[in-house]
TORBA-222603 format. One record per residue: x, y, z of N, C-alpha, C, CB in turn. Coordinates in steps of 0.2 Angstrom, whole numbers, plus 2048, in hexadecimal, padded with zeros to 3 digits. Glycine has a CB too. Example, Ala and Ser with C-alpha at 12.3 -4.5 7.8 and 13.67 -1.06 7.14 Angstrom:
8427E482783E7EA8278427F08278397EA82D8407F58238447FB8248408008278467FD81D
//
This chain:
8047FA8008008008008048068007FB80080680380C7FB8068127FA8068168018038177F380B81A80280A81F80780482480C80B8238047FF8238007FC8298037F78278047FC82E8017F681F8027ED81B8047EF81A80E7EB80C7FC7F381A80F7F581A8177F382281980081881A7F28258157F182B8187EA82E8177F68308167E682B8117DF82A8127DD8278197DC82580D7DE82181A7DE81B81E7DE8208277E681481C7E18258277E282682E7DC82B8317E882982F7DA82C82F7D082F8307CE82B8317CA83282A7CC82782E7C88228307CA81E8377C681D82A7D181D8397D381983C7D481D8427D881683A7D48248427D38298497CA82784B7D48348477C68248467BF8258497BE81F84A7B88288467C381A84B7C281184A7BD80E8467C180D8517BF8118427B881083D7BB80B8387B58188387C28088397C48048337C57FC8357CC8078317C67FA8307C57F382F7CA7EF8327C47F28287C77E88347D07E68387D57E48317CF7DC83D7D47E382C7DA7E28297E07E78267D97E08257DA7ED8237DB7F48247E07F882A7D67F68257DC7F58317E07F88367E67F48377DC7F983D7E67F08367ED7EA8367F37EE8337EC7E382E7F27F082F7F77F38277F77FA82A7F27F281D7F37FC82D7F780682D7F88038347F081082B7F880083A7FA80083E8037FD83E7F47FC8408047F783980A7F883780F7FD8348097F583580B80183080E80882E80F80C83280B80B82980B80D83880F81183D81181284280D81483F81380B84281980A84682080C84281A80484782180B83B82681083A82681383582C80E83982081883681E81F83281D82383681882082C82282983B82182E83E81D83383A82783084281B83383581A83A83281183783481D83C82880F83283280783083380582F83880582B83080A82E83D80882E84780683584881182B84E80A83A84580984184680484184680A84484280284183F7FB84583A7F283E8407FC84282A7F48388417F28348467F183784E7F982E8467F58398507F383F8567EF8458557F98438587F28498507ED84E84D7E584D84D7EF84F8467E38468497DD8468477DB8458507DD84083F7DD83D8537DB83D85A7D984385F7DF83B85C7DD8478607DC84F8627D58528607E28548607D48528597CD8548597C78518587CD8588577C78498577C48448587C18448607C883E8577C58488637C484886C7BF84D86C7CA84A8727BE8528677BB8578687B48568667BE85B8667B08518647AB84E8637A784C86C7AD84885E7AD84A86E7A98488757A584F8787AF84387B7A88548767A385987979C85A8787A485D87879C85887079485B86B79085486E79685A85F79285087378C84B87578684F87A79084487977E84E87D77A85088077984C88677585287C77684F88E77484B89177084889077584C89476E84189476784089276384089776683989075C84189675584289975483D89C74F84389575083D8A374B8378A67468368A27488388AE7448308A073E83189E7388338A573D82A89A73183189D72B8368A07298338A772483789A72982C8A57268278AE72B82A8B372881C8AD73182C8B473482D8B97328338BC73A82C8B97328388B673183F8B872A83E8BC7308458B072583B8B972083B8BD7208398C471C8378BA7248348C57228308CD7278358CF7228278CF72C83A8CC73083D8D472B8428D47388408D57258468D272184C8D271D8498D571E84E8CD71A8438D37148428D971683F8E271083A8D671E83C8E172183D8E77218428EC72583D8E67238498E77238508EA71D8528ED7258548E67198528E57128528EB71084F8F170B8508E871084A8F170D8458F67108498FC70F83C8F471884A8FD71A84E90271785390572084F9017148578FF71485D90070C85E9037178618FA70885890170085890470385790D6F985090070685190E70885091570A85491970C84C91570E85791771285D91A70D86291C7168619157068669167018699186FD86791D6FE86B9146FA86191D6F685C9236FA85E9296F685392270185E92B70085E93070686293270085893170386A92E70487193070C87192F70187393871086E92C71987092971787692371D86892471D87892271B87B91B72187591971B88491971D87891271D87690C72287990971887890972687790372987A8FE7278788F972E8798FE72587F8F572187E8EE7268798E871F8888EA7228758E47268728DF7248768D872486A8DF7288768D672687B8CF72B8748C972A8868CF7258738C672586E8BF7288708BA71E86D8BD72F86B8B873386C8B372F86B8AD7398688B27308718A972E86D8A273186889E72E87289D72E86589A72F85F89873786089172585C89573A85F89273F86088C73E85D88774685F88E73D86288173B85F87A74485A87873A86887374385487574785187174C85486E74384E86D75485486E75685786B75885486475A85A86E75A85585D75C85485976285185975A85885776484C85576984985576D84C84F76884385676985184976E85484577385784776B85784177385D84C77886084C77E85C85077786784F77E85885478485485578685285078484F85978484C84B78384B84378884F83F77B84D84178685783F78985C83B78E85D83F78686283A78F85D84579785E84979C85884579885C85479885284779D84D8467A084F83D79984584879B85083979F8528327A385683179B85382D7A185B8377A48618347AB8618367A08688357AD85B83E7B585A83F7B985383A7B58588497B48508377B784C8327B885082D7B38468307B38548287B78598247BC85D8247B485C8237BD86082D7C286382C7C986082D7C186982F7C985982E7CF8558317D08528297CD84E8387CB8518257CD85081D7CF8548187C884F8197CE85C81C7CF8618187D98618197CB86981B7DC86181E7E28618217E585C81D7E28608287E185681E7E584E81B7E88508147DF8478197E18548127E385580A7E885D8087DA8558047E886080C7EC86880C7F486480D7E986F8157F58618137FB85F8137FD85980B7FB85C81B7F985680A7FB84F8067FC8557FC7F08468067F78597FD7F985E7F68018617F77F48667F78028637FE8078697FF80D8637FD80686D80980E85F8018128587FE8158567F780F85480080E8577F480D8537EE81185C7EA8038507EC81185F7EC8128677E68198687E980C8717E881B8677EF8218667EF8278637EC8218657F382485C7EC8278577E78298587E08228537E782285A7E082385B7D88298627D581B85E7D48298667D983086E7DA83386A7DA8318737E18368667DE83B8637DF83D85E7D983B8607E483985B7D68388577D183985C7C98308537D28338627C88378667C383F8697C283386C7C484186C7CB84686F7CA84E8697C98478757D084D8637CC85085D7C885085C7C084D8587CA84B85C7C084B85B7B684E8617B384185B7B184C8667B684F86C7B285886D7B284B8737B585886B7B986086C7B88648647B486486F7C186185F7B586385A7B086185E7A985F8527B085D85E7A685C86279F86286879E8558657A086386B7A18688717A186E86E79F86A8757A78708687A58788677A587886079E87B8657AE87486179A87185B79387486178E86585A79187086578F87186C78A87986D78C86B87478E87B86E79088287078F88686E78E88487279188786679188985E78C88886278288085578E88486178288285E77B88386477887985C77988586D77988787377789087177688587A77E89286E77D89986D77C89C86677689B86B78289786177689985C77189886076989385477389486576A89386876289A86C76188B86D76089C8707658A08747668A686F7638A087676E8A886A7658AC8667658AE86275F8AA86376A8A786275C8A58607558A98607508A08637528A686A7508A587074E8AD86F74B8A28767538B18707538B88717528BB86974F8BD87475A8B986574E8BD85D74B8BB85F7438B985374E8B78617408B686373D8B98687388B386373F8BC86D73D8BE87473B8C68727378BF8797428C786B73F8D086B73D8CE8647368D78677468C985F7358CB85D7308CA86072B8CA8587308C78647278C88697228CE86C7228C286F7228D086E7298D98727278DD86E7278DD87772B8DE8667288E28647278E185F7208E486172D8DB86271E8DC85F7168DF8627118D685D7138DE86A7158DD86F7108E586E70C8DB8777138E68707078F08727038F48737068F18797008FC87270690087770790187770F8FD87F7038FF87371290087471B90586F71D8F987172090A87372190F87172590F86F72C91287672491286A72D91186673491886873991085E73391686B73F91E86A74391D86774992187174691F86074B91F85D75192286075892185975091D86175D92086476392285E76891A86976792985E76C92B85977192A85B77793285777192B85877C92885A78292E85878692385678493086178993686478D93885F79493286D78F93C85F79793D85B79F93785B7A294385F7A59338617A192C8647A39278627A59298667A092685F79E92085A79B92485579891B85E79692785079992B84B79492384778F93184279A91E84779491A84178F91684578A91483A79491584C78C91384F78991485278091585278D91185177C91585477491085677291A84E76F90E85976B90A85F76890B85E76190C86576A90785F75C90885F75590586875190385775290886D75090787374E90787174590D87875190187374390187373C8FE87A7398FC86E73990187A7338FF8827318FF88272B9038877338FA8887288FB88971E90188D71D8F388F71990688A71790D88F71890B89571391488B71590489671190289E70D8FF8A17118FF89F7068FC89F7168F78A671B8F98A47228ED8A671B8FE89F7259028A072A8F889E7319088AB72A8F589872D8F08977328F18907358E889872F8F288F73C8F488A7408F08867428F788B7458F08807458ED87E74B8F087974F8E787B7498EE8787578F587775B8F287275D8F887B7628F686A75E8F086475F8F68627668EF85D7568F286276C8F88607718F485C7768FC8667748FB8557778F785277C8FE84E7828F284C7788FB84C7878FF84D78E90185179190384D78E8FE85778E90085E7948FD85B79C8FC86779290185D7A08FC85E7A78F88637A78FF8617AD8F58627AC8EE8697AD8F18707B08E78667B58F28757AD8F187B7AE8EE87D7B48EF87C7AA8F387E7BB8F08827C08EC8867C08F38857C38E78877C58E088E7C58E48937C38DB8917CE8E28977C08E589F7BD8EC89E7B88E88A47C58EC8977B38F28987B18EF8957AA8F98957B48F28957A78F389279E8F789279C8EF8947998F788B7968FE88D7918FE89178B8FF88778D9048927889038987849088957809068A078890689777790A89577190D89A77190789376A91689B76E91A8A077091C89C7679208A177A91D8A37639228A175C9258A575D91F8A275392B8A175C9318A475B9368A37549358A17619388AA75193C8AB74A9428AB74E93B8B27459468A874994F8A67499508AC74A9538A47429558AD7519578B37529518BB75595B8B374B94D8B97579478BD7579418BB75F9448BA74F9418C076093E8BE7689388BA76593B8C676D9368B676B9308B376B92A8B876892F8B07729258B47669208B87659198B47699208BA75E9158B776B9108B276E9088B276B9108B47769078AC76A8FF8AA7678FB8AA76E8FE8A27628F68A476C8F18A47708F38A27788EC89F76E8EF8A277A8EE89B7818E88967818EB89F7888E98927858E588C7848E68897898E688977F8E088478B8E18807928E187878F8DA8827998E38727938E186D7908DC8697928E786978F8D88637928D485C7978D88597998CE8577958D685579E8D88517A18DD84B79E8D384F7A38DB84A7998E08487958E684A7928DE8477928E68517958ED8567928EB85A78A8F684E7908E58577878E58587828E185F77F8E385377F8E38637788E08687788E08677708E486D77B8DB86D76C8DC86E7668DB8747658D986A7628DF8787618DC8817608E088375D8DC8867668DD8877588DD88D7528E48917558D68927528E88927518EA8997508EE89B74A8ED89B7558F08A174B8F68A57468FB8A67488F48AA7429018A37419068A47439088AA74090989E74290C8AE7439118B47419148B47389198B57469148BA7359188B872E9208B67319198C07289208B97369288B97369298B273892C8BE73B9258AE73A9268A973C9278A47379228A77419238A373392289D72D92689A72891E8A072892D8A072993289D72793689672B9358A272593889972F93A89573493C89873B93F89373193789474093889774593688E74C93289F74493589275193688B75592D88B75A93F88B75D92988A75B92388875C92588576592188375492288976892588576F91C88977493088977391E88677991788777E91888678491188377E91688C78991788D79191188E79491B89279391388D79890F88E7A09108967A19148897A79098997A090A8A17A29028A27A690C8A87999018A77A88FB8A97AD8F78A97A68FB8B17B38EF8A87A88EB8A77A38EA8AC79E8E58A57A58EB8B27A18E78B979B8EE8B77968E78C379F8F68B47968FA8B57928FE8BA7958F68B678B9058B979090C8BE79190E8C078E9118BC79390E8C678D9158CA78691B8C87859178D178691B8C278B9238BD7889258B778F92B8C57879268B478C9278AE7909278AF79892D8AC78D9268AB79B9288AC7A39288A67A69238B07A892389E7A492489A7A59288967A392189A7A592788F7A692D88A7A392988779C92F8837AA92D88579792C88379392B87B79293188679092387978F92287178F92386D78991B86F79092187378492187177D92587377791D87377C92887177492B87476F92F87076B92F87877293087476493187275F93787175B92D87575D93B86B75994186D75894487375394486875794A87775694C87C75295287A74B94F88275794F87E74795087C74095A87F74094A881739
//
């Protein structure tokens, strides 16, 4: 039996109005359901309040009669032989009372012990469901932003196979410094518009506030610095960029460790890099 047919079940069982097999079964459930012993007290408390709406009862009419004629009988005796008397004055007879309005008490503390059952069993049930909407939604969100990043991801496998089909592209292999030994990187580029893309894997993870940074360097010629970029967990990365004219002829392709926004020139240690011609 569900929860909530145990929570029907406890009205009727505050007025012992329920069945032995019935009481069997919610009598077992509340022993270890404190929430229905609760609402179980509640209903009792004013189940007690019925015993007020009961009336007393009347002698009937034969008795009323013989204690009046009693009285009299006293009271002729008494005159005979000169006592006084005390006058008797005659109750009126009490009309029947109606049994409806006890009737209408008793409904109207069962209505209002059903009104509660069901205010609390709604309130329960709308809670649930909040709890139940704002679960779906944030599964749904974190669906949505999976499935934004797997297109993202697409997008860019995509981008680099078109450029690595495209003409005329040059490959430099990057080794991996004392640094990073397992670390290495493959930099390809068009040798007429100097457009790259950096494919690296084995890096470590990049401390909070730092990133790696592509640094081209011409023969004889300060570094010059491209992008930044972070890797996954796998060390690996892929990303776009441009290489310098001055670079394209011949220059050394290397990558550091520098704080995330990037440097106008080296400061970290060097992981990556490319042998010099």
């Amino acid at each position: 039996m569900a929860h909530q047919e145990y929570e029907e079940l406890l009205t009727v069982y505050a007025l012992d109005a329920l069945d032995a097999p019935d009481r069997r079964q919610l009598e077992e459930h509340l022993e270890a359901c404190s929430e229905c012993r609760a609402e179980l007290a509640e209903m009792r408390d004013a189940a007690g309040l019925l015993a007020h709406a009961t009336t007393g009862a009347e002698p009937r009419a034969q008795v009323r009669e013989r204690i009046l004629n009693q009285v009299r009988s006293e009271g002729r005796s008494r005159q005979s032989s000169n006592e006084p008397s005390a006058s008797v004055v005659e109750f009126r007879p009490r009309v029947p009372s109606s049994p409806w309005p006890n009737l209408l008490r008793l409904a109207a503390v069962i209505a209002f012990v059903a009104l509660l059952i069901g205010v609390g069993v709604l309130w329960r049930r709308d809670t649930q469901s909040r709890q139940e909407v704002a679960r779906l939604a944030q599964q749904l969100n974190q669906q949505n932003s999976d499935l934004s990043r797997e297109r993202e991801a697409l997008a860019r496998q995509r981008e680099a196979l078109e450029f690595l089909r495209s003409p005329g592209m040059k490959t430099m292999d990057l080794a991996g410094t004392p640094t990073a030994q397992a670390a290495r990187a493959t930099f390809i580029y068009d040798q007429k518009t100097g457009r790259g893309m950096l494919l690296t894997e084995g890096l470590p993870m990049a401390p909070a506030g730092m990133a790696y940074e592509v640094w081209f360097i011409p023969k004889g010629q300060s570094p010059m610095p491209g992008k930044t970029f972070t890797v996954d967990a796998a060390g690996k990365a892929m990303m776009m960029d441009q290489m310098p004219a001055e670079a394209m002829e011949n220059a050394v392709v290397a990558i550091t460790l520098e704080p995330e926004k990037g440097s106008a020139s080296p400061t970290g240690p060097i992981y990556l890099a490319s042998p010099a011609s």
